[in-house]
N, C-alpha and C positions, 0 to 999 in steps of 0.2 A: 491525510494523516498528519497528528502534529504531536510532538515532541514533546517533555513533560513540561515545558515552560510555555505551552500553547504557539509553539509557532511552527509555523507548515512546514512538513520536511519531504512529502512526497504522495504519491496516490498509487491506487490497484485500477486497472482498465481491465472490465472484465467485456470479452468479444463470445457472441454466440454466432451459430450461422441462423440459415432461414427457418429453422425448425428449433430455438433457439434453443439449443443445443452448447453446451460450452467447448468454444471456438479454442480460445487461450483466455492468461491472466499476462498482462503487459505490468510491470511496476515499472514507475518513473518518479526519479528525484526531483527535487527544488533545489536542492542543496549545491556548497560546490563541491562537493568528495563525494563519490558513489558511495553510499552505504556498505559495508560489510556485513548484514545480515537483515533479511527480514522483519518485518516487525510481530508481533504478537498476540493475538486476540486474548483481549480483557474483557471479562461480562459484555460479549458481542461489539466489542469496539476495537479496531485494531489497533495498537498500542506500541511504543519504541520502550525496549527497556531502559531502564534508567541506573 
């Protein structure tokens, strides 16, 4: 995911099991301060608001 200035601030790890099946969603930062909120899906892109 990246930020409105294009730079990477984190991703979504999506895990399924054997029947791929959704396992969990892991997010992980880049950044150095944990984010306070999720980001947002924009016409299919997920998005940090600005």
């Amino acid at each position: 995911m990246y930020d409105a200035s294009g730079s990477g601030v984190g991703m979504i790890l999506v895990w399924t099991d054997r029947a791929a099946t959704l396992a969990a969603l892991e997010f992980a930062w880049v950044t150095d301060e944990m984010p306070t909120s999720l980001p947002v899906v924009v016409d299919g892109w997920l998005s940090w608001p600005s």
